[in-house]
N, CA, C and O atoms as CSV, one atom per row, in Angstrom:
chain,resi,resn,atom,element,x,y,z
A,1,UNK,N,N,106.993,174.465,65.201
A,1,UNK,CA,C,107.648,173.161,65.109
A,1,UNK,C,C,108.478,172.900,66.371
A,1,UNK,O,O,108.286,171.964,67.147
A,2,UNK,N,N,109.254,173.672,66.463
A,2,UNK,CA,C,110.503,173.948,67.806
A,2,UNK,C,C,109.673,173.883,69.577
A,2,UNK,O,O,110.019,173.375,70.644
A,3,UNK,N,N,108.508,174.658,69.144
A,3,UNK,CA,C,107.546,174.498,70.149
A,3,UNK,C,C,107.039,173.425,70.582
A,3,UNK,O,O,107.472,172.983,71.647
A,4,UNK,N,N,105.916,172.669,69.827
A,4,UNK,CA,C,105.707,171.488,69.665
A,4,UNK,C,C,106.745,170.050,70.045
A,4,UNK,O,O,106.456,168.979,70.578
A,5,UNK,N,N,107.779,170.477,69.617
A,5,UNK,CA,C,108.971,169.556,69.850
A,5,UNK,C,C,109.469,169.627,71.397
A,5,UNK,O,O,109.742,168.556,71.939
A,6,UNK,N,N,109.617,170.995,72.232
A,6,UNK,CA,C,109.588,170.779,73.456
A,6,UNK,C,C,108.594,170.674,74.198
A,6,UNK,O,O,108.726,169.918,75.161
A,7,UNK,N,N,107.612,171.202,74.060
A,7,UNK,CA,C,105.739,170.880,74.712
A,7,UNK,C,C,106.234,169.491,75.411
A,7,UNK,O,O,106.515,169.212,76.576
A,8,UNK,N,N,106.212,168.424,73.690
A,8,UNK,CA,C,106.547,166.637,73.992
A,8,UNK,C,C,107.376,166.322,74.863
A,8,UNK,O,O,107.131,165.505,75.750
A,9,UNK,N,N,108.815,167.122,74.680
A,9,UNK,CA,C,109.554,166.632,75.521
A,9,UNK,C,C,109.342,167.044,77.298
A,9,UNK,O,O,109.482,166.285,78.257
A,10,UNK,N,N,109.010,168.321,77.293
A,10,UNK,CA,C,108.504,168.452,78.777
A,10,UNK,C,C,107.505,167.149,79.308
A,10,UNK,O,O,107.790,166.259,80.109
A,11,UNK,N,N,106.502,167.331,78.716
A,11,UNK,CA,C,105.357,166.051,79.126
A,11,UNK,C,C,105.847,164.885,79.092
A,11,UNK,O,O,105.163,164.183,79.836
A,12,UNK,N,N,106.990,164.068,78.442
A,12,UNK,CA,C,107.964,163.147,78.744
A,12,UNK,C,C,108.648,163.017,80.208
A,12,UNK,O,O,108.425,162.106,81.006
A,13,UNK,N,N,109.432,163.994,80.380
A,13,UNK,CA,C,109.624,164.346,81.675
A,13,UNK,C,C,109.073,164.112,82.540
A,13,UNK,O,O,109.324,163.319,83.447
A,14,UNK,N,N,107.981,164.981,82.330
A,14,UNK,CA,C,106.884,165.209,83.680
A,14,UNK,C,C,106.172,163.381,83.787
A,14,UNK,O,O,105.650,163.071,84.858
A,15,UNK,N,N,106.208,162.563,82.904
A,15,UNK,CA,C,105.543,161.588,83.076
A,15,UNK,C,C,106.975,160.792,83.638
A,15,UNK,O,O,106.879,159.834,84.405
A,16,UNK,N,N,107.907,161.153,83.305
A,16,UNK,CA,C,109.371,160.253,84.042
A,16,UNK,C,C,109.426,160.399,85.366
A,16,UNK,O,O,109.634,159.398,86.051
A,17,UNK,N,N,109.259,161.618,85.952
A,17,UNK,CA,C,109.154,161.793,87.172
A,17,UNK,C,C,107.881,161.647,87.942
A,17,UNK,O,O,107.841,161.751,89.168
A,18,UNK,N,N,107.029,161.446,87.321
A,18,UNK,CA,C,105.733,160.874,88.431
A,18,UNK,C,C,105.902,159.510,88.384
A,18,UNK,O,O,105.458,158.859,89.330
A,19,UNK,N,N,106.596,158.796,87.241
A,19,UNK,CA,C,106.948,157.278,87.518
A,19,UNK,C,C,107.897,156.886,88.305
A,19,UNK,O,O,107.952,155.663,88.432
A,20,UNK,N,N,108.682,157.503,88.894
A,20,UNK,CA,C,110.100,157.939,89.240
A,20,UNK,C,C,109.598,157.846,90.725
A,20,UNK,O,O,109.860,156.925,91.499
A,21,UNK,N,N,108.837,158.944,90.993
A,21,UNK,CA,C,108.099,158.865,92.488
A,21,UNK,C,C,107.042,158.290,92.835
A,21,UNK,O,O,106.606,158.305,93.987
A,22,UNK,N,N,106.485,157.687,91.816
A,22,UNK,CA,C,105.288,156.721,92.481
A,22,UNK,C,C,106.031,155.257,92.821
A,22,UNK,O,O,105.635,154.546,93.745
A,23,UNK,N,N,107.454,154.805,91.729
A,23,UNK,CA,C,108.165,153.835,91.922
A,23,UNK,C,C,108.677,154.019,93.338
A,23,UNK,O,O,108.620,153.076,94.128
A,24,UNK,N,N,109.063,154.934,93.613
A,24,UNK,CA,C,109.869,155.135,95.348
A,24,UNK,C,C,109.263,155.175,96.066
A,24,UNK,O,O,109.766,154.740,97.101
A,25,UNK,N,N,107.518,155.756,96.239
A,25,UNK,CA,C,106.803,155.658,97.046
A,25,UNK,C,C,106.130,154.068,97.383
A,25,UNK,O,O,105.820,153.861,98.556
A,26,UNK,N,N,105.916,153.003,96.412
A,26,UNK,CA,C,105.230,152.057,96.158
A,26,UNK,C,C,106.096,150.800,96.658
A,26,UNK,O,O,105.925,149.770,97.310
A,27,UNK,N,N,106.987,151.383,96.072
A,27,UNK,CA,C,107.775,150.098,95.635
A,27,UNK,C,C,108.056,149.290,96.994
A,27,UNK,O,O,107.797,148.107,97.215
A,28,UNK,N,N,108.566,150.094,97.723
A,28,UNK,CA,C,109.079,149.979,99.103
A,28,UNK,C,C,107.621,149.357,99.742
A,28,UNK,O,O,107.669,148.613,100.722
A,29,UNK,N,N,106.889,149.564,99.383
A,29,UNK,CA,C,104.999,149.091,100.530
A,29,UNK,C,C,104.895,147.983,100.230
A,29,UNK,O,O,104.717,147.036,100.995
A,30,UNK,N,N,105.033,147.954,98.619
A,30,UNK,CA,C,104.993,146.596,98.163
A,30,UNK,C,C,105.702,145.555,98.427
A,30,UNK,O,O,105.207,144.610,99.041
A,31,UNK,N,N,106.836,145.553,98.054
A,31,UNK,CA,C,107.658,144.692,98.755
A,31,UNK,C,C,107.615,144.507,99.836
A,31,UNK,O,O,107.687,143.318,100.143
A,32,UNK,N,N,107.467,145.617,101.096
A,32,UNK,CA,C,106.861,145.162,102.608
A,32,UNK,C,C,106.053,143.976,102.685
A,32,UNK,O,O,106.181,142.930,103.321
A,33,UNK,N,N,104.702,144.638,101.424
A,33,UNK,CA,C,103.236,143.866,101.503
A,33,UNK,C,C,103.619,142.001,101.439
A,33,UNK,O,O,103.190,141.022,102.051
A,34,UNK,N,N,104.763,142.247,100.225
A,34,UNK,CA,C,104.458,140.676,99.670
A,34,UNK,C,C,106.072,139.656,99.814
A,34,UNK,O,O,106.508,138.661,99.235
A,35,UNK,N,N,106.733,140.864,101.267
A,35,UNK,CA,C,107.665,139.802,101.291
A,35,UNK,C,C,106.854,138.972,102.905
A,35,UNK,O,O,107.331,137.938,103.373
């Protein structure tokens, strides 16, 4: 149960921080692109 319960929460994480750095990598191009 206890297992399962952090598994989720790691993979939460791990998906916060690839959004986290694709936002910082992107974000900045984009806005270049379309100001």
């Amino acid at each position: 149960m206890l297992e399962d319960i952090r598994t989720k929460m790691t993979r939460i994480v791990q998906k916060r921080k690839l959004c986290d750095g694709w936002k910082q990598n992107y974000c900045p191009f984009l806005k270049a692109k379309f100001d």
